[in-house]
N, C-alpha and C positions, 0 to 999 in steps of 0.2 A: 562254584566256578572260581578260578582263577583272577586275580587282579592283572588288568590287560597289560601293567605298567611292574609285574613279575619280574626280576631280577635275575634269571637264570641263564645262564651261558650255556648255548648246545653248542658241544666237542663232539663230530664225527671220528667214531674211532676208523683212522685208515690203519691200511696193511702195507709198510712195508720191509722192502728185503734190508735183512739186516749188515752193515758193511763196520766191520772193524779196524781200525788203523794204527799199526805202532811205525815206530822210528828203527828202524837199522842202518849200520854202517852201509856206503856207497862200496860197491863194489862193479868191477869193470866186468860184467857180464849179461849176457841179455835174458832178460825176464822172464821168458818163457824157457830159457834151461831149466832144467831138473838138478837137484843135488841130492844129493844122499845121507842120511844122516851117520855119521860114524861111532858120533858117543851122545851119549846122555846124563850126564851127570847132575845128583842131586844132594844140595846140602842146605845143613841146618835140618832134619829130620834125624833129631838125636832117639827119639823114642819109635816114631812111625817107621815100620817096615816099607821096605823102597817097595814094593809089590802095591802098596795101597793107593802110593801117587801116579805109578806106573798106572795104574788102572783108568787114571781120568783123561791120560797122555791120549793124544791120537798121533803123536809122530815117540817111533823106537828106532831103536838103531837097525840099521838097513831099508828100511824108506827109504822111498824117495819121492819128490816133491817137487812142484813148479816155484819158481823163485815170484811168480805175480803173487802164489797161494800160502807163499812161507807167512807174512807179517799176521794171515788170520787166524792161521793156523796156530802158531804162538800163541797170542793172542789167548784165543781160545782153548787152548791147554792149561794157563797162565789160570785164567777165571773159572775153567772146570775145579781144580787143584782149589784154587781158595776157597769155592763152596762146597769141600767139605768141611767146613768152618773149624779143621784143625790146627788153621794156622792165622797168627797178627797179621803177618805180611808174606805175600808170595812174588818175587821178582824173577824173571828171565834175563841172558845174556846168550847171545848168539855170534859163534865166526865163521865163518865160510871161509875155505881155503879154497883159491881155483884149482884146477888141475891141469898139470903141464903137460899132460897127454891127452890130444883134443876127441880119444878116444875113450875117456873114464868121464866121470861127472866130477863138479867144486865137490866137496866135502863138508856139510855139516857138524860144529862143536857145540850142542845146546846144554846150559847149565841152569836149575831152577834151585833156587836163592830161597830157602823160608827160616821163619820166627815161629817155632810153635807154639802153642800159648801153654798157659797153667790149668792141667788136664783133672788133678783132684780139688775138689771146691767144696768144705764144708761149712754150712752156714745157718743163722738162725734165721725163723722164717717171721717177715712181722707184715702180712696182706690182710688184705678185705674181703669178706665175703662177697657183697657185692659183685654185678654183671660187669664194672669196671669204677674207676677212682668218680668220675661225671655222676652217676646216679648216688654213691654216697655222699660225695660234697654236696650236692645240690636236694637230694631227696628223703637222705637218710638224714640229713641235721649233722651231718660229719661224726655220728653214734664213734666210739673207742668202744663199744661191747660189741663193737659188730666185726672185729677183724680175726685174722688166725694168726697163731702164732706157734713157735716149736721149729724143728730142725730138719735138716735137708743136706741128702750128700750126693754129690755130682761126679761120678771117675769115669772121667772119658777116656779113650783112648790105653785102655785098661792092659792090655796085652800087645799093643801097638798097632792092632788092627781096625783101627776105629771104632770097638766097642764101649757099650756103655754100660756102665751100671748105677741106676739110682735110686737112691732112699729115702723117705718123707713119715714124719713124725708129727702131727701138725694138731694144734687143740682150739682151744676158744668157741667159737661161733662153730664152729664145727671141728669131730674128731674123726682123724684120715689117717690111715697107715698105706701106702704104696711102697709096692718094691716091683721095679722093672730092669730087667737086662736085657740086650741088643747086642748083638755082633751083624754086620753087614754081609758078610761073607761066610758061608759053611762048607762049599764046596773049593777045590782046587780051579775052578775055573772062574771062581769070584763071579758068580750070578745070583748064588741063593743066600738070602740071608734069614735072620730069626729074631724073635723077639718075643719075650714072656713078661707078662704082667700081671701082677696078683694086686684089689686094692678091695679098701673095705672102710667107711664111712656113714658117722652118726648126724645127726641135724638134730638140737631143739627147739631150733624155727627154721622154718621153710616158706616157701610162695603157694599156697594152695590154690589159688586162681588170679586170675586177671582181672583187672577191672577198671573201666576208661585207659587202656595200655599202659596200666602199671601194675604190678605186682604186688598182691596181696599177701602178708606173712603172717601166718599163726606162728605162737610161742608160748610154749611150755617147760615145767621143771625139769620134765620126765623124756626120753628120746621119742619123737615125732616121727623119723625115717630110719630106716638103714639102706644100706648100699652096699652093694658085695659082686668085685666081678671077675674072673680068669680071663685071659686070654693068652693066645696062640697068633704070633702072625709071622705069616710066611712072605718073604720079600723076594722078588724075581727080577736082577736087572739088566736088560737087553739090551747091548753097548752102551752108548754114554747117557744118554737122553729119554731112555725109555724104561718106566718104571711099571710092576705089576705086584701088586697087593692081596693075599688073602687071608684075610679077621676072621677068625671063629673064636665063641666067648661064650661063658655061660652064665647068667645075669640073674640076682634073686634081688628084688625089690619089696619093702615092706614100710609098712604104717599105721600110725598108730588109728584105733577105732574116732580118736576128736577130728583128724584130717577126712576121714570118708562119711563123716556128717556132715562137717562144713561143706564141703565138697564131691558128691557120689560119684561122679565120672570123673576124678583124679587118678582110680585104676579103672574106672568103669563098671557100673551098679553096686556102688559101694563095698567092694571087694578093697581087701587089704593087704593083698601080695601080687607080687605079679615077678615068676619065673619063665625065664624063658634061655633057649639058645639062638645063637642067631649068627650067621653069616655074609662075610661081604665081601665086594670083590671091589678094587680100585683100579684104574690106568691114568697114571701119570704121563705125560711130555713134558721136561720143565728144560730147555735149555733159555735158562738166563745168564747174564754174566756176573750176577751180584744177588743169592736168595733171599740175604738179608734187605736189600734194598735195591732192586734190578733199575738199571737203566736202559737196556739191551736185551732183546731175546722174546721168548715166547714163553708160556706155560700155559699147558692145556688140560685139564682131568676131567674124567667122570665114572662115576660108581655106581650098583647096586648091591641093596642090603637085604636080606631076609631076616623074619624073626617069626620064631614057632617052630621051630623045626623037628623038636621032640613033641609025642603022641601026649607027654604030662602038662605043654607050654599052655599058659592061660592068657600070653599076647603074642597077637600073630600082628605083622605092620611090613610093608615093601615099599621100600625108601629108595626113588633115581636121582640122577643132581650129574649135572656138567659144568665147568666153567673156562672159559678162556680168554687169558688175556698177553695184550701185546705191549714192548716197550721198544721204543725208538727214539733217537734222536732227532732234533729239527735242525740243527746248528748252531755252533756256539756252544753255548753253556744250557741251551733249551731240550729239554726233553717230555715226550710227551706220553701216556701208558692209558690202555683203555681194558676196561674189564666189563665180561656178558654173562652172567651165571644164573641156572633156572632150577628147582627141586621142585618135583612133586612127592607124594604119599597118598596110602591105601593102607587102609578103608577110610570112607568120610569122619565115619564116629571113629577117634581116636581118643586113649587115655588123656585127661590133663597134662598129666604128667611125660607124656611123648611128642606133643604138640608142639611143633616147631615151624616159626615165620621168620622174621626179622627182630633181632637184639640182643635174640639170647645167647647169639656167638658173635664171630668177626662179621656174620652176614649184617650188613647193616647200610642204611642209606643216610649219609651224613648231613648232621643234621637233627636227629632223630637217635642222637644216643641215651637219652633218656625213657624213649620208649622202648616195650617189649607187645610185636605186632603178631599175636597168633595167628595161623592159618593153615592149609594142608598144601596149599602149592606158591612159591615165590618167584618170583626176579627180579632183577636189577642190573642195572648200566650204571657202570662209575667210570669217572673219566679224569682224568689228569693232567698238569701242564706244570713241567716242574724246569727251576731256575734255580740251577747251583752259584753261590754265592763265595762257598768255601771248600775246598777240595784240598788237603794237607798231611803231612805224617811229621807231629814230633817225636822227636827225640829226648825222652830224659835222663839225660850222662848221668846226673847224678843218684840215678836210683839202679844199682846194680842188677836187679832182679830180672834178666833178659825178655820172661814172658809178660814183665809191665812196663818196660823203660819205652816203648813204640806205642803209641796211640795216632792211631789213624783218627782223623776228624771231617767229616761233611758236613755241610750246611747249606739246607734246598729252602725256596719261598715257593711253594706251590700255590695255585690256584686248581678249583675241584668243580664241578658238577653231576650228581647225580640225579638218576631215578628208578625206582621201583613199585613193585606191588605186591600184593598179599593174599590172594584167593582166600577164603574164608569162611566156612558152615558156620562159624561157635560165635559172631560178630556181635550176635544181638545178645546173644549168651550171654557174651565177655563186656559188653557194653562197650565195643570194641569203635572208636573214630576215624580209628587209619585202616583198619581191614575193607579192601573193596573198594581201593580207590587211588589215584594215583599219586606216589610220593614224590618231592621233587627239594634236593636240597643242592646249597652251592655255599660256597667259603673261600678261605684261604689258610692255609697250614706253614708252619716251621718248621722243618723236621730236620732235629740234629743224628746224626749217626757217628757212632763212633766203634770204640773195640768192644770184643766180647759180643757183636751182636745187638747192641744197646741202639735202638732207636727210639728219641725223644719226638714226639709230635706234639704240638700247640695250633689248637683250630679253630678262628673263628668261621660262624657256621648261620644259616638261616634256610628255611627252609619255606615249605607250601601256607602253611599256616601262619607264617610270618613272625615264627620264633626263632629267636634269636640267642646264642649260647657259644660260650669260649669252655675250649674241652682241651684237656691232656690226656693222651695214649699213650703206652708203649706200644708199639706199632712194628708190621716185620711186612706186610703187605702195601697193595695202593691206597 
């Protein structure tokens, strides 16, 4: 049981409608007229073809539009356009011209304003292996033999289509070669898009099970694991807001004979490979107005996954998962966001090595970064109450370089409450303290946001068990 004198904050996530508001010039016309839009012009897309931001647009030229409905509209084109994080900054400017024949409509001049950013980025790579920076500071003794290091190249926007290509070279704690390419668009009607991924990676220590919800590592001279995967995905997008995904891959996993002694059900009866194909299907809704850091909008998804699907596959696993969350404003400077997300999986008995609860991704109940909560089906409610403090764009004259001189800056004080849980067969297996029971953590975060995507989180955090912990994230969700 709980202490009656528990510390936790319950936030009802409400629903509601979301209401946008810019500033335009006054004009001597009544609100419910319609206008038209005449032009569209866009600048500052020295590389991006006008076709890709045209795509996020909901107002072209010959619309027309109620003048109550113009400021959301904007709006909302304004924030489509930035997330496709091809650009620093994205601004609007609108004129309406009346019209002296009370038989035609005003006239719409809309002009959209961007900074692109710097699209080739190569860099050295110096990370952690580690689940994140929290469980090495705190777990691993801040080990230096445990990070990767090696090289990495990023070229967005490669043909000006918002494609991508990237490359990774990466050694230390583990050795990874990745090469992936993405273009959004394949057809003339900009719906379908594609994307190939080839990756292949060695381990000489790994986690080979669980235990009291931490992670157990064998380590060896000699390679432990391999990893080797293809994939194929097909991307479908159904005007602005609505996305549809199809993953096909084809997966060979292997290890060495010391990991399936310590471990027999890490492939399951001490087998040493495990191929398979496997397919998946996604639907997204994600209209927010900020990917990187939403204060507005909705995002909703949910998937299923197959795996076996060839007569040779030695893991067959059927993986469902929805989530949905809302972000709105309260007024002022207050904003609030709640999230609902639930997975199950099949069959009971799963590999070690596919078993998935809370830690071992961004699923996690805060709080509880430290742990890794095995099980075959999860949920969790996270909740949000954020207080922007600094909201800014400098300017820096003196650095000539267009796609660095603009740094945008926020700065939120949140407060958080979550909860979750972890359905679980492998508990007593795993000597598992959190599987089968209910999670409940709450805190308060920093989170600076800036360019490039770069969100800094700083969280003090306590939880059910009355542990207590200050975490840094990089952070892109609630």
């Amino acid at each position: 049981m709980f202490p009656e004198k528990w510390p936790i904050v319950g936030w009802i996530l409400t629903v509601f409608l979301l209401a946008s508001q810019s500033v335009f010039a006054s004009i001597s016309v009544d609100s419910a007229q319609k206008v038209v839009v005449r032009s569209v012009t866009l600048k500052g897309n020295y590389r991006t073809r006008d076709r890709i931001i045209l795509r996020e647009m909901t107002l072209h030229v010959g619309d027309s539009v109620r003048l109550s409905e113009l400021p959301e509209r904007v709006a909302w084109d304004q924030r489509n356009i930035n997330n496709t994080t091809l650009f620093i900054t994205v601004d609007t400017e609108t004129r309406i011209t009346p019209s002296d024949d009370t038989t035609q409509l005003a006239q719409l001049d809309l002009t959209v304003i961007m900074k692109e950013r710097w699209y080739l980025i190569a860099y050295p790579v110096f990370d952690l292996a580690d689940r994140n920076l929290n469980e090495w500071w705190y777990d691993r003794g801040r080990d230096f033999s445990r990070v990767i290091y090696g090289g990495r190249l990023s070229y967005r926007n490669v043909t000006g289509n918002n494609d991508r290509l990237q490359l990774a070279i990466e050694l230390g704690f583990l050795q990874r070669a990745v090469v992936s390419y993405s273009i959004p668009y394949i057809d003339k009607a900009q719906k379908i898009g594609l994307r190939v991924d080839v990756s292949y990676q060695t381990n000489k220590e790994i986690p080979y099970r669980t235990q009291f919800d931490k992670w157990v590592y064998a380590k060896s001279e000699n390679v432990l694991r391999e990893r080797a995967y293809a994939a194929a995905v097909l991307t479908h997008r159904r005007g602005l807001y609505h996305y549809h995904t199809l993953d096909v891959r084809y997966n060979r996993n292997t290890i060495a004979d010391t990991v399936a002694q310590l471990n027999p059900d890490y492939f399951l009866d001490s087998k040493t490979t495990q191929q398979f194909m496997s397919l998946s299907y996604n639907y997204r809704y994600d209209r927010r107005d900020n990917v990187v850091y939403p204060l507005r909008g909705t995002l909703f998804s949910a998937g299923v996954g197959v795996s076996g699907l060839l007569p040779t596959d030695n893991f067959h696993f059927l993986d469902i998962g929805a989530s949905v969350t809302r972000y709105w404003p309260l007024g002022g400077r207050f904003y609030a966001a709640g999230n609902l997300r639930a997975r199950s999986t099949w069959p009971t008995r799963q590999p070690y090595f596919n078993l998935r609860g809370l830690g071992n991704s961004s699923d996690m109940v805060r709080g509880y970064e430290l742990y890794v909560i095995d099980g075959q089906r999860t949920a969790i409610w996270r909740n949000s109450i954020r207080y922007q403090l600094v909201n800014t764009r400098k300017q820096l004259n003196w650095l000539h370089i267009r796609q660095f001189n603009t740094v945008p800056i926020s700065i939120y004080l949140t407060g958080f409450a979550d909860a979750g849980y972890v359905s679980s067969t492998v508990a007593e297996q795993y000597q598992s303290q959190l599987a089968n029971r209910l999670l409940l953590g709450t805190g308060m975060s920093l989170d600076l946001v800036t360019f490039y995507n770069l969100v800094m989180r700083f969280s003090g955090t306590i939880n059910a068990q009355g542990k207590t912990g200050f975490f840094f994230n990089l952070a892109q969700e609630l």
